[in-house]
N, C-alpha and C positions, 0 to 999 in steps of 0.2 A: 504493500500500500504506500508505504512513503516512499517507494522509488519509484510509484506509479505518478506523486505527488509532485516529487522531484523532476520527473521529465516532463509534466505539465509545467513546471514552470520554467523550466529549459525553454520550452517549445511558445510560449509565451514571449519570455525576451529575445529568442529568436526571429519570429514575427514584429517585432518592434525593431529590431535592427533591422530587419530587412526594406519595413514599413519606410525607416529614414533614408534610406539609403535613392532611392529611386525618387523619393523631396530633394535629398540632396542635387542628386544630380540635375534633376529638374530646375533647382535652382540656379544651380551654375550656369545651367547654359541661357537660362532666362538674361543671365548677370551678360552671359558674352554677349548676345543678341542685343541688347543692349547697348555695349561698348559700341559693337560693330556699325550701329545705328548712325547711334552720333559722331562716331567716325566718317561714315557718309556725307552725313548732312555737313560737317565740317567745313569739308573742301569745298564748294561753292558758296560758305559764308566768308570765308578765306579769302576766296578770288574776288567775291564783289567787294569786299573793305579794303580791300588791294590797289582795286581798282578804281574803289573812291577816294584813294589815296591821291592814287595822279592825277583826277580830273582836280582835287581838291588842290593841290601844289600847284595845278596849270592854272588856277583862276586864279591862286595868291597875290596880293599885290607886290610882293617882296620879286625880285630880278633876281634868279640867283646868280646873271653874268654880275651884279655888283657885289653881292656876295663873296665873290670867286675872287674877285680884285680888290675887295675891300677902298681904302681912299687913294689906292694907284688907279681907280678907273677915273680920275679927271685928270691924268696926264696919259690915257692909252686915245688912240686914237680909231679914230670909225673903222678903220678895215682891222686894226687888231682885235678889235672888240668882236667884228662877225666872226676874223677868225677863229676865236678863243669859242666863239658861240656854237661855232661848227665843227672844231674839238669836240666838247661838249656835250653833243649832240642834242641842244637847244636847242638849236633850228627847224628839228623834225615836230611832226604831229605829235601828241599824246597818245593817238591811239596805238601810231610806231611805236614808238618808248615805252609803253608797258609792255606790247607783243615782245619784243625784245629783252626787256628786265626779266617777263615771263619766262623765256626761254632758257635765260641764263637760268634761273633757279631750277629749270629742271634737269639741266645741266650738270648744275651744282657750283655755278659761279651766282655770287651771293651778289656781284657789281662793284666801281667803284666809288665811295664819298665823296664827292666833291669840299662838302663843307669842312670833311676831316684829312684830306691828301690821304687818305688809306685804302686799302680793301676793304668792304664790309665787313668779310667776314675777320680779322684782324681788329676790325674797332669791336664785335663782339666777344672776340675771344679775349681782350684787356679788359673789357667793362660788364661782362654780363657775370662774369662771376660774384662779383662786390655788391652788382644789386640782387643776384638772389642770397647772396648772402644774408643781406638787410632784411629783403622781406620773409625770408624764413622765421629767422631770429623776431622780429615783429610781431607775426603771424602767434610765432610758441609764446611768447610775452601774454599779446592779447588772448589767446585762448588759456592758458594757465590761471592767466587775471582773473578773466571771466570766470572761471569757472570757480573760485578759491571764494570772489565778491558776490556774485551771483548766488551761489548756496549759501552765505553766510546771510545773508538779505532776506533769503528768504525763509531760512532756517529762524530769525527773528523778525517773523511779518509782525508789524504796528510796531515794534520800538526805534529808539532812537538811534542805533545801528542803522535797520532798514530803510529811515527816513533820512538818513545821511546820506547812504548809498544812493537812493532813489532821487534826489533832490540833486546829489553830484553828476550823476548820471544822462538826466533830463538837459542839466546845464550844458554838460561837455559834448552834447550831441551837436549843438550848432557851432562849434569853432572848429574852425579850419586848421587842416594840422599845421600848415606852416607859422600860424598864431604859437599854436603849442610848442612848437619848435623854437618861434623865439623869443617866449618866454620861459623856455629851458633853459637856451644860451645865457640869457640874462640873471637865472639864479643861480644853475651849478656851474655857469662857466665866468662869467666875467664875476657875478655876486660874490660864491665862494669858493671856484677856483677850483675845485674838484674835478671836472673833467672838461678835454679839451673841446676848444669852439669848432675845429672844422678839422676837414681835411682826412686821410687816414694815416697818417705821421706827424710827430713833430718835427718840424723845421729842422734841416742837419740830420736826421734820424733815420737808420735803414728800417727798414721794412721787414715785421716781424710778427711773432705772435702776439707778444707783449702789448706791442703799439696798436695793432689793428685791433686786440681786443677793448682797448680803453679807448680808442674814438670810436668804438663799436657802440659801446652801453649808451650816449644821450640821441644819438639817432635811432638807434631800434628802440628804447624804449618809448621815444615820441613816438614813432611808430605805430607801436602797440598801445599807446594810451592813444591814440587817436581813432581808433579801431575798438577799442574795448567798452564805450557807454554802451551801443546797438547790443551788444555780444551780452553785457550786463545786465542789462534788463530785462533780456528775452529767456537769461537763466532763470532768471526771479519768477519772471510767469510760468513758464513752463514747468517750473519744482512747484509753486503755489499747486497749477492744474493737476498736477502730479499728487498732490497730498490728498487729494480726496479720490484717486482712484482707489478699485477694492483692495487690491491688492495689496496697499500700504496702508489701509485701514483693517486691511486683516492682519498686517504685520505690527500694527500700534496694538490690538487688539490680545494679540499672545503674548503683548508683556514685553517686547524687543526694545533693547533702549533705541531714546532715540536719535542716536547717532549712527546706530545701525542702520535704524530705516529711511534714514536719509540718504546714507550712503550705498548704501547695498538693494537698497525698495526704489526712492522715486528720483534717486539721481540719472538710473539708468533709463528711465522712462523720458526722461525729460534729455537726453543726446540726442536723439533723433532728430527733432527739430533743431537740435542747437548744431548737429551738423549740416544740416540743412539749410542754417543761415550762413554757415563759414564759406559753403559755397557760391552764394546768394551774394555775399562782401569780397569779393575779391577782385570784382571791377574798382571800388574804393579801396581797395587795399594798394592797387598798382596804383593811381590818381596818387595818393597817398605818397605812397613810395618815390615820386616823381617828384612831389612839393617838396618831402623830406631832404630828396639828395639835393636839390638846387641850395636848399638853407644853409646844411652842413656842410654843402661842396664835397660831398661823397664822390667817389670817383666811379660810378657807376652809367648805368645809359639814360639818366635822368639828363642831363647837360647835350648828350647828344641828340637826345628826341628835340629838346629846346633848339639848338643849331641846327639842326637837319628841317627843324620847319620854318625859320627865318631864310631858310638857304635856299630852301624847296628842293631839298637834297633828297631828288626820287628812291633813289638806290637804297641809301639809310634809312629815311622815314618811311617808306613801304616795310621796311624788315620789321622795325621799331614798333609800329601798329600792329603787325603781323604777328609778331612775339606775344603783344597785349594780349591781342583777340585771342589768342591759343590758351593763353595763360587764362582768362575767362571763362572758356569754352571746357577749359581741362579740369577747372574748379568746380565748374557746374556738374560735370560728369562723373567726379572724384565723390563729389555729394550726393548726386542718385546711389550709386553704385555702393556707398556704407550704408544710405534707407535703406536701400533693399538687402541688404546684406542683414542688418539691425534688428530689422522689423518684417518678419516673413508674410505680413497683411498689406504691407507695402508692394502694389505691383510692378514687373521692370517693363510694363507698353509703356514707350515714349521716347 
């Protein structure tokens, strides 16, 4: 009898593993179909912001033959000028000039800057690592933030904690991070000295771990406090919503401290949506990222997007957009793709 007992219940958990397994897989491929989706849909959002790059550059008021010559174009003269213009290849249509840019990228020639005397892909590869360095480091700040201010708010909803938070929060939502940014410099840098105002070195100073980490900390943390009210307060709501489902009112209800059931009951409930916003913030997060490096003088592609659109620097300002939009597009996707992963009511059509 108990081994008849016994392989009932074999045969049981057997059936339950096998039950998941075919969810499982179900799931996965729901998750790839997915990817592959917005993978699709991608590339002609690509090509059209690409391409509204260059009609946008060709209607610019900015020349960028005066660009290119800076204040030697009132001592060049008319036939140097076309010819520098026919170098250039400013003379041609727009519609040439991007069929042409086009090409090279699938080529795999990136073009060259005009406004930087480089190869693109050369101005990418000095600058693009220091800005994702920033917005990573940003990114971990404000979600750590968030997440540490947000539960603690709402863990004391109506006291003067929560209404601290709540009140700071509402505040810091309408300043623009470069405000933030310069009234960092003016506390911890010129006020008390603590860290430096700009640049990724001191002056005379090679280039190190040391140094990039200390002109690291007051630009990533603007950064991430510029990004952290929205992330704030949507913790608070989403743990409040969180507190009266059952399931942490049946976990209050067995006597769980409640430290527990904050953090083990309705923290977990209340990520979905919070990664859902991280997604959702990451067009402001590059915006962001761009205000930041112009203040600090970070030596990232924030300075270059700025010259490449006074210049009308096709070549670089198409890549520069281009990077954004991906970066957008891959946040948005990065977000579906833990819903659904998170929460198996969550569907992957879309």
């Amino acid at each position: 009898m108990g081994a008849v007992v016994e392989r009932r219940g074999l045969d049981a958990a057997e059936v339950r593993t096998r039950s998941r397994a075919p969810a499982g897989r179900a799931r996965t491929r729901a998750v790839a179909g997915l990817v592959v989706r917005r993978l699709v849909l991608a590339v002609p959002v690509l090509l059209l912001v690409s391409f509204a790059v260059f009609l946008l550059a060709a209607a610019s008021p900015f020349d960028p033959i005066h660009q290119y010559y800076g204040v030697q174009i009132f001592d060049a003269s008319a036939a140097d000028v076309a010819r520098v213009r026919q170098q250039l290849d400013l003379d041609r249509p727009v519609l040439v000039r991007f069929w042409d840019w086009l090409s090279g990228i699938l080529s795999g020639d990136l073009g060259t800057s005009r406004s930087m005397r480089a190869p693109v892909a050369d101005v990418l590869a000095r600058r693009l690592p220091w800005t994702l360095l920033l917005t990573c480091c940003g990114l971990a700040l404000a979600v750590v933030f968030s997440l540490v201010i947000g539960t603690v708010a709402a863990w004391r909803q109506g006291g003067w904690t929560d209404r601290l938070i709540t009140a700071l929060g509402h505040a810091l939502e309408g300043i623009p991070p470069f405000v933030v940014a310069l009234l960092a410099i003016a506390l911890f840098s010129l006020g008390l000295g603590w860290l430096p105002v700009a640049g990724l070195t001191d002056a005379g100073s090679s280039l190190g771990p040391g140094q990039v980490l200390e002109h690291l900390v007051l630009p990533a943390a603007v950064l991430g406090l510029s990004q952290a009210p929205w992330l704030v307060l949507h913790v608070r709501q989403s743990l409040l919503a969180a507190f009266t489902e059952d399931h942490v009112t049946g976990a209050r209800a067995r006597g769980l401290r409640e430290r527990v059931v904050v953090a083990r009951h309705a923290l977990p409930t209340a990520l979905l949506p919070f990664v859902t916003l991280i997604g959702a913030r990451i067009p402001e997060l590059v915006t962001g990222a761009v205000l930041v490096e112009e203040v600090f003088s970070w030596p990232g592609v924030a300075s270059a997007v700025v010259t490449a659109a006074k210049a009308a620097d096709y070549p670089l300002l198409a890549i520069l957009t281009l990077l954004a939009t991906a970066a957008v597009l891959l946040g948005s996707l990065l977000a579906d793709v833990a819903a659904v992963l998170l929460d198996p009511r969550v569907s992957a059509d879309g």
